[in-house]
Backbone as CSV, one residue per row, in Angstrom:
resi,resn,N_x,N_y,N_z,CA_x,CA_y,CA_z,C_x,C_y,C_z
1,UNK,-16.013,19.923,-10.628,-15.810,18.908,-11.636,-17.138,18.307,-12.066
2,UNK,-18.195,18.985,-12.215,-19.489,18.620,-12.327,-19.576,19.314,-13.677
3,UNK,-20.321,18.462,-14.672,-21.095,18.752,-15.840,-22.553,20.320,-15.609
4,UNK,-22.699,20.860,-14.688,-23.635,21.702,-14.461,-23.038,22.784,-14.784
5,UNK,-23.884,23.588,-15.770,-23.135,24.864,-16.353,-23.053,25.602,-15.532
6,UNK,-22.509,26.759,-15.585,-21.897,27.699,-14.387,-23.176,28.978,-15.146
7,UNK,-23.571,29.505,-13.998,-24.439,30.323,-14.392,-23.518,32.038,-15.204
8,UNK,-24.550,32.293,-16.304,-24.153,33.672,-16.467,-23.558,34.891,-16.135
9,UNK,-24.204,34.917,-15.225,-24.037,36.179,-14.152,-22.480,36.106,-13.563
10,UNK,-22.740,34.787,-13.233,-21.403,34.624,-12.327,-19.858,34.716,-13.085
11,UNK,-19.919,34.183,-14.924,-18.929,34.421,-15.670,-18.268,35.837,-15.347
12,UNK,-19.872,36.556,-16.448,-19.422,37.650,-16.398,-19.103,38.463,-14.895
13,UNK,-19.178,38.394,-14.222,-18.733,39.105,-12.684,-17.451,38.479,-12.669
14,UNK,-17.130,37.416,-12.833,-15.406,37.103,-13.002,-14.689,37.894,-13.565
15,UNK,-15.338,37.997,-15.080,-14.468,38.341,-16.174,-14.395,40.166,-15.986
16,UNK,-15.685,40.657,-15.105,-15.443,42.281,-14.894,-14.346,42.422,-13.634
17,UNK,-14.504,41.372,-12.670,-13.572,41.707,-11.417,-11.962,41.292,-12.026
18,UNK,-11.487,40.373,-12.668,-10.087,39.865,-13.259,-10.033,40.349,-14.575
19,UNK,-9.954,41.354,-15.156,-10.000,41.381,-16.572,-8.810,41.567,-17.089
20,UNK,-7.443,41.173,-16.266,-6.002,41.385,-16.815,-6.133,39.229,-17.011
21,UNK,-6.944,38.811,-16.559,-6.617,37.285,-16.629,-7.444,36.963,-18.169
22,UNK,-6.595,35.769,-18.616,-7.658,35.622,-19.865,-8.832,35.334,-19.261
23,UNK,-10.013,35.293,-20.477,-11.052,34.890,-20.582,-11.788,34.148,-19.929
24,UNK,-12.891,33.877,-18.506,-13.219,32.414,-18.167,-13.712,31.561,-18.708
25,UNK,-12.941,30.255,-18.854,-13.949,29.198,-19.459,-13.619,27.814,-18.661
26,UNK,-15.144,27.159,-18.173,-14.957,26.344,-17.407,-13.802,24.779,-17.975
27,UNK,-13.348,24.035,-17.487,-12.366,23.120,-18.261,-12.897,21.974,-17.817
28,UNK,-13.137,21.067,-18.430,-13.578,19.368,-18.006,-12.519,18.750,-18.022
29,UNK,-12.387,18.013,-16.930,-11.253,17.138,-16.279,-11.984,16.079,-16.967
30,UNK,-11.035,15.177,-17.208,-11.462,13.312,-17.822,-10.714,12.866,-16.113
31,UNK,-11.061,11.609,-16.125,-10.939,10.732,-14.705,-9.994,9.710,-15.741
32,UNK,-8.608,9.541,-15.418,-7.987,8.535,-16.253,-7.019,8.223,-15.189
33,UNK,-6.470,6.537,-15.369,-5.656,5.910,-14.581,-4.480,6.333,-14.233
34,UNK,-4.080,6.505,-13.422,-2.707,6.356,-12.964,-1.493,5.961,-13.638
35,UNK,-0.665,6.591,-14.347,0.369,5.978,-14.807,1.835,6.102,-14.600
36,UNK,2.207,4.905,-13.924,3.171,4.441,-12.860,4.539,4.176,-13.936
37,UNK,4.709,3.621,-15.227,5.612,3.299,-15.638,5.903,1.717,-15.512
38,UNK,7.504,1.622,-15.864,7.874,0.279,-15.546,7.821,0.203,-13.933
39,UNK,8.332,1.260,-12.846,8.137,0.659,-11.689,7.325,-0.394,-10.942
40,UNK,5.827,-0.674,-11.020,4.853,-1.450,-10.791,5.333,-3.247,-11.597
41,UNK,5.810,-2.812,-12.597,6.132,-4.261,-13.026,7.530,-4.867,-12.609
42,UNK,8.222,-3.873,-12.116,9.259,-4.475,-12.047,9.416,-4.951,-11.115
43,UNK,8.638,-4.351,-9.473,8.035,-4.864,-8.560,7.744,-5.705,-8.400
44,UNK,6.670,-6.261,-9.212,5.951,-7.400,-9.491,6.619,-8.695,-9.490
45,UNK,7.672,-8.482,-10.775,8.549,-9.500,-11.402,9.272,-9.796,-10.004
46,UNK,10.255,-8.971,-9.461,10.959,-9.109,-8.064,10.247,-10.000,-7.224
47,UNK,9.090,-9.512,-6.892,8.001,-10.457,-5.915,7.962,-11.551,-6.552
48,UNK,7.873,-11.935,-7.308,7.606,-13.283,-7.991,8.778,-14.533,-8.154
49,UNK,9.737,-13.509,-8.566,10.820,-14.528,-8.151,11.575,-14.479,-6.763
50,UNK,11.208,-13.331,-5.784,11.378,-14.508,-4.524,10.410,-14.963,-4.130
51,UNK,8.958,-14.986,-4.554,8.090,-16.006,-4.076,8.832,-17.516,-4.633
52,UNK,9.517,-17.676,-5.539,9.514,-19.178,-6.487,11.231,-19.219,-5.606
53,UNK,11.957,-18.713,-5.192,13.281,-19.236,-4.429,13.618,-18.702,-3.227
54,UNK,13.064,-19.445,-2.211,13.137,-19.352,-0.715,14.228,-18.951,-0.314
55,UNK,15.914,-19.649,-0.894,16.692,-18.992,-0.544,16.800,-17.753,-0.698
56,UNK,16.316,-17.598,-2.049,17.188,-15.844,-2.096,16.584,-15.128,-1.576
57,UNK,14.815,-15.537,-1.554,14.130,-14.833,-0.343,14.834,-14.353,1.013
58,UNK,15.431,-15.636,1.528,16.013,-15.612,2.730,17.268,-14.840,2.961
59,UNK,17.962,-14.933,1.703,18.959,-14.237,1.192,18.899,-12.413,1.534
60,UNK,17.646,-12.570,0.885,17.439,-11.195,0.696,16.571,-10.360,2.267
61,UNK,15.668,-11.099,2.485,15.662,-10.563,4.441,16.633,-10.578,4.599
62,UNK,17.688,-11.192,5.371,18.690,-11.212,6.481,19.921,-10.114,5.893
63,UNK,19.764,-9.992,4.507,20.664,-8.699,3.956,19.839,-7.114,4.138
64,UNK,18.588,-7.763,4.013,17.818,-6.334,4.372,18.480,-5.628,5.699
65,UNK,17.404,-6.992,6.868,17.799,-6.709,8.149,19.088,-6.181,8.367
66,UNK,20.504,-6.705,8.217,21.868,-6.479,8.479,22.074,-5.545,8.032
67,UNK,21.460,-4.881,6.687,22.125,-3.512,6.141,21.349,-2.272,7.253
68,UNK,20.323,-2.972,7.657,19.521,-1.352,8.322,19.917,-1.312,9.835
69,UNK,20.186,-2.995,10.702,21.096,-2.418,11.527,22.699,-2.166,11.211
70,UNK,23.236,-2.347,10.688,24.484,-1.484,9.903,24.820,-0.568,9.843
71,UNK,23.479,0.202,9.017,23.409,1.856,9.303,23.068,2.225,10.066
72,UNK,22.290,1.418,11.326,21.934,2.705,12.271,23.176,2.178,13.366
73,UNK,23.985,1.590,13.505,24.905,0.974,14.048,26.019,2.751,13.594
74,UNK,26.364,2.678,12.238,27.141,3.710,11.586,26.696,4.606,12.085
75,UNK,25.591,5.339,11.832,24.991,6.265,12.240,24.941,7.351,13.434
76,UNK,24.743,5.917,14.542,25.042,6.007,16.306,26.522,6.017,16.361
77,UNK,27.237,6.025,16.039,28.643,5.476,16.330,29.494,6.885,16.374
């Protein structure tokens, strides 16, 4: 992924050893961000409103907790 041209020699020795493959030509990658979608925001938003209501925060642990021993309760059973 380096800007340094690829020497001559070495093309052509590609292009004589693979010559059923197209043509070689080196390809420049761009370096661009990550793109996640709505997931990351919607995340966000979630976090935010149980940071601002403790209950449902609380709400929402003790439903966590209870659903995962639940299932492994189901699970084992």
């Amino acid at each position: 992924m380096s800007d340094v041209p690829l020497p001559q020699a070495f093309v052509t020795a590609l292009n004589r050893r693979f010559p059923w493959t197209p043509r070689f030509c080196p390809a420049r990658m761009e370096v661009r961000p990550l793109e996640l979608g709505l997931v990351p925001h919607l995340a966000e938003a979630a976090l935010q409103t149980l940071e601002h209501t403790p209950l449902l925060r609380l709400i929402v642990i003790w439903g966590s907790f209870a659903s995962v021993f639940g299932l492994l309760f189901y699970l084992t059973r």
